[in-house]
C-alpha positions as CSV (number, residue, x, y, z in Angstrom):
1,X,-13.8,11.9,-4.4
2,X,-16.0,9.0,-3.6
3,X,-15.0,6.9,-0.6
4,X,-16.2,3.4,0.3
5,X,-16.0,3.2,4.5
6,X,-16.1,-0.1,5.3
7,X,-17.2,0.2,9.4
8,X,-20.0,-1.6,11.5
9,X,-19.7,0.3,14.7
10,X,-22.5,2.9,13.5
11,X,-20.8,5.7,15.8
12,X,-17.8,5.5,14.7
13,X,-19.2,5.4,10.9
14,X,-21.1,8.6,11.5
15,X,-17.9,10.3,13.0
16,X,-16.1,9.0,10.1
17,X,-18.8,10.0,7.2
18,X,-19.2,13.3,8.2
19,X,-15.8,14.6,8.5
20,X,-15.3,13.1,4.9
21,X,-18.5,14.4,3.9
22,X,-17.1,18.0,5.2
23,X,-14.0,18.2,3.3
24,X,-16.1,17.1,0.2
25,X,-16.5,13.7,-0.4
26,X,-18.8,11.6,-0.8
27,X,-19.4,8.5,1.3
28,X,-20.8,4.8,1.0
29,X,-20.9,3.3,3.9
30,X,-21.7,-0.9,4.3
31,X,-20.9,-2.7,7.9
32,X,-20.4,-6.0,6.1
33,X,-17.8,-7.6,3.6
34,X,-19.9,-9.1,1.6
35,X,-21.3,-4.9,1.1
36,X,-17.7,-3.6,0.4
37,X,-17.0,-6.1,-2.4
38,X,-20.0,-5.5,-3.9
39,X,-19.9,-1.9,-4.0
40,X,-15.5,-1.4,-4.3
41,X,-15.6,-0.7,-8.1
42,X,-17.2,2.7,-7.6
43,X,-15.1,3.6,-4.9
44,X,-11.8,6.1,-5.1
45,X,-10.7,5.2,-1.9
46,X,-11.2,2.8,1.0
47,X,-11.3,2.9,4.1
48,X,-11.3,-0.4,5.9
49,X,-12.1,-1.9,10.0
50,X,-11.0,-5.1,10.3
51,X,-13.7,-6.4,12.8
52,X,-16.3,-7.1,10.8
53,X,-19.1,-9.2,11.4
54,X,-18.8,-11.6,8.3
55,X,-15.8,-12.0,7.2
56,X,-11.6,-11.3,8.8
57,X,-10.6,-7.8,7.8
58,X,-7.4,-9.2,6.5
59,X,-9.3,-11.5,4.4
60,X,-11.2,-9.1,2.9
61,X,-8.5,-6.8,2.7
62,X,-6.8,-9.9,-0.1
63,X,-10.1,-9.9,-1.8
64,X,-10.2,-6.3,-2.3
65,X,-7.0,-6.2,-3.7
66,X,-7.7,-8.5,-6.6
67,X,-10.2,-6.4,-7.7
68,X,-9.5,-3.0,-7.2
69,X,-6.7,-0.8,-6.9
70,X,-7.5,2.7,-5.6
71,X,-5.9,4.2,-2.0
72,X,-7.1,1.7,1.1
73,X,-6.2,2.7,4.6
74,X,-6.6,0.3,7.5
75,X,-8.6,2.0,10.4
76,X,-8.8,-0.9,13.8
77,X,-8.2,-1.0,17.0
78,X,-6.0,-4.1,16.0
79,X,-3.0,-2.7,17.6
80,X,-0.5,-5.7,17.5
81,X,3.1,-5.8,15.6
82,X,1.6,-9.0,13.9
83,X,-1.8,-7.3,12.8
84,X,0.3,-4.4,11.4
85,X,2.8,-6.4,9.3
86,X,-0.3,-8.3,8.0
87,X,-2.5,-5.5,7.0
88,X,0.5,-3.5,5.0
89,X,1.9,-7.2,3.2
90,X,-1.9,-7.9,2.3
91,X,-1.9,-4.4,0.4
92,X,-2.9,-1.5,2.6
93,X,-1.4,2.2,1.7
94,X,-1.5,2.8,5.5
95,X,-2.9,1.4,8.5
96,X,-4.6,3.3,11.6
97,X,-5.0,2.4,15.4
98,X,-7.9,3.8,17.0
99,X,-8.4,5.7,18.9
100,X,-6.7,8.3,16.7
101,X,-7.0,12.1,15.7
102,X,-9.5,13.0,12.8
103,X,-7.0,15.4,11.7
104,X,-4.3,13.1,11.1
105,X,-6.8,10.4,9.5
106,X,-8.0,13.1,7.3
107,X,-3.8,14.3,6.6
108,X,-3.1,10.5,5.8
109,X,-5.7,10.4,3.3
110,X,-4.8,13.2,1.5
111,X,-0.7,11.9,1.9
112,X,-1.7,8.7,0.3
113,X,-4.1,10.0,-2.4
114,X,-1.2,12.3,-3.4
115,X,1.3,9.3,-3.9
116,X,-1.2,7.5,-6.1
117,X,-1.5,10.1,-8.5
118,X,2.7,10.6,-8.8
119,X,3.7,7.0,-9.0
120,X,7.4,5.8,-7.7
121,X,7.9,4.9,-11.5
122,X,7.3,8.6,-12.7
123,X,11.1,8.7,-14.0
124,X,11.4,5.7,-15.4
125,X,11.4,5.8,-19.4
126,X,8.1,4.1,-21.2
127,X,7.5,1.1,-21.8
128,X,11.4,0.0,-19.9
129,X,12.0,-3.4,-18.6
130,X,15.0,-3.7,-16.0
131,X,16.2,-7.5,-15.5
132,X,18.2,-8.7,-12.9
133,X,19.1,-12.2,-13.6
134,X,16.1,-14.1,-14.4
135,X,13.5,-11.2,-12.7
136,X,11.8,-8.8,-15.0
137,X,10.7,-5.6,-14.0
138,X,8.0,-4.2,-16.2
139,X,8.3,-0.2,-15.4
140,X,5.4,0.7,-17.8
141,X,3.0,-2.4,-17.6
142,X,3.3,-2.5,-13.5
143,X,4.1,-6.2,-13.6
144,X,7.2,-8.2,-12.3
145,X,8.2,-12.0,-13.2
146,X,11.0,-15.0,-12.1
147,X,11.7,-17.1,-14.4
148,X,9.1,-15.9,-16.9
149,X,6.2,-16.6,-13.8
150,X,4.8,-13.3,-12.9
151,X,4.5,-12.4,-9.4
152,X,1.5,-10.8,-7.8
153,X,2.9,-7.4,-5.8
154,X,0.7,-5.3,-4.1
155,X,0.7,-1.9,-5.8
156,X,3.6,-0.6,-2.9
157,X,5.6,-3.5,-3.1
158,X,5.9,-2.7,-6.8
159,X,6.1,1.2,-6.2
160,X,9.1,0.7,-4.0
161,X,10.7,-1.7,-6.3
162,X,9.9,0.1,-9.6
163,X,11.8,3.0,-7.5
164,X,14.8,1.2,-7.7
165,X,14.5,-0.3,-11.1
166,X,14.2,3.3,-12.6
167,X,18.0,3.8,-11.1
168,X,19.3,0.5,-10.7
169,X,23.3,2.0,-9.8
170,X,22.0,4.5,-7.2
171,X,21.5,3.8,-3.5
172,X,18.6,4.9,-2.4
173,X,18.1,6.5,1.1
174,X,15.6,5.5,3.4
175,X,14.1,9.2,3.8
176,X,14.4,9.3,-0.1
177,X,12.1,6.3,0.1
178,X,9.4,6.7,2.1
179,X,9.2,10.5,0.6
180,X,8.4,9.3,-3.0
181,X,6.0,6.5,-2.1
182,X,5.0,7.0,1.8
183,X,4.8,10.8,1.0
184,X,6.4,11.4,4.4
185,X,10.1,11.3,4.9
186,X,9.9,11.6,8.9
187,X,8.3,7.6,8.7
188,X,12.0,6.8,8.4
189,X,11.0,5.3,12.5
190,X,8.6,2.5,10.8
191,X,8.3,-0.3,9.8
192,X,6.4,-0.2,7.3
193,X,9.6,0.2,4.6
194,X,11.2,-3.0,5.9
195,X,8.0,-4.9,5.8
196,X,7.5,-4.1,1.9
197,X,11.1,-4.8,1.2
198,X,10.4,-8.6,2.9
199,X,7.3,-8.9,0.8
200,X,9.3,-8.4,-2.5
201,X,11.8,-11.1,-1.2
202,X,9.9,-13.3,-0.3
203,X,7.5,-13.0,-3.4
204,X,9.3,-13.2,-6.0
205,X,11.8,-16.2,-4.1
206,X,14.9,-13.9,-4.9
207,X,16.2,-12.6,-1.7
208,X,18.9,-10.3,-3.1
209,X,16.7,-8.7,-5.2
210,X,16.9,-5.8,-3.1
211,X,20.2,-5.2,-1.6
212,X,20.1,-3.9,2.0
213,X,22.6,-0.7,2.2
214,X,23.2,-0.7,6.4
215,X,22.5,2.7,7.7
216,X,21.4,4.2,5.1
217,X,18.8,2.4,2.7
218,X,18.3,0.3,-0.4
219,X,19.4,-1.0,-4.1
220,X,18.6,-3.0,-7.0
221,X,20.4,-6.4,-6.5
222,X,21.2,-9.3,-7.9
223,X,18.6,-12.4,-8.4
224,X,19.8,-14.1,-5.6
């Protein structure tokens, strides 16, 4: 698996690069934005510092995203509520606060890299369209549009939605949730499920889209 590590404290690059490099990978590293966009295409997986040197990790983070798709973990000392919620709505799988175990950075990886290759939409017949109202869920093509406009999801807002479009009558638990696409049930504490719910909301301007189940976790809604 080639990874792309996008890091400019060399240190922390080399601690990085070699324990990647030791459970096989193999390793690009570039200390600049402007380096990571260049080289993303040949990347399987990223992993991204958000203090770089010449350009806002967040920012590049958005870039990234329009052109590439694979697994993209957040690793920063950006610790703040506020930095979190931004990195995970702007399209990371996971985000990271150093300082932090190698061992769990290495456990992540595998968790998310897992989750891309089983999909939330797995169940869902081919080539199905769910509509609620005038919102379209394309389970097959991986696209979602309001009022015939399609609506740019990052690929977990659309896993986690696509999750409830494939049974639109069930209820879905929390735990059930963050299982299928977090690949890790005991995240049920975070926040990262709520903050994914918001983003579809908010996206595609249709608030009940997902119906809030108190206590216990999510539905397909209405439109409204």
């Amino acid at each position: 698996m080639h990874a792309l590590l996008v890091e400019d404290d060399d240190r922390m690059a080399q601690a990085l690069g070699t324990a990647l490099a030791q459970r096989g990978h193999t390793v690009r590293r570039v200390a600049r934005a402007q380096d990571a966009l260049r080289h993303t295409r040949e990347a399987e997986f990223v992993l991204l510092d958000l203090g770089l040197p010449d350009l806002d990790g967040i920012e590049l983070l958005r870039r990234l995203r329009t052109v590439c798709g694979v697994p993209l973990i957040v690793v920063t000392a950006r610790c703040e509520e506020r930095d979190v919620v931004q990195g995970l709505r702007a399209g990371a799988d996971d985000y990271v606060v150093k300082p932090f175990r190698m061992a769990e950075l290495m456990a992540r990886i595998d968790t998310v890299r897992r989750r891309t290759d089983a999909r939330a939409d797995r169940d869902a017949p081919a080539a199905a369209a769910v509509r609620r109202g005038d919102v379209e869920v394309d389970l097959a093509g991986r696209t979602v549009t309001v009022a015939g406009d399609r609506v740019r999801l990052t690929r977990r807002e659309f896993d986690v939605l696509a999750l409830l479009a494939a049974r639109p009558d069930e209820v879905h638990s929390r735990a059930e949730i963050l299982d299928r696409i977090w690949g890790d049930a005991f995240l049920a504490a975070s926040r990262s499920l709520d903050v994914h719910v918001a983003g579809i909301r908010a996206k595609t301007g249709r608030s009940g889209i997902v119906r809030t189940v108190r206590g216990y976790g999510y539905q397909l809604g209405g439109e409204r």
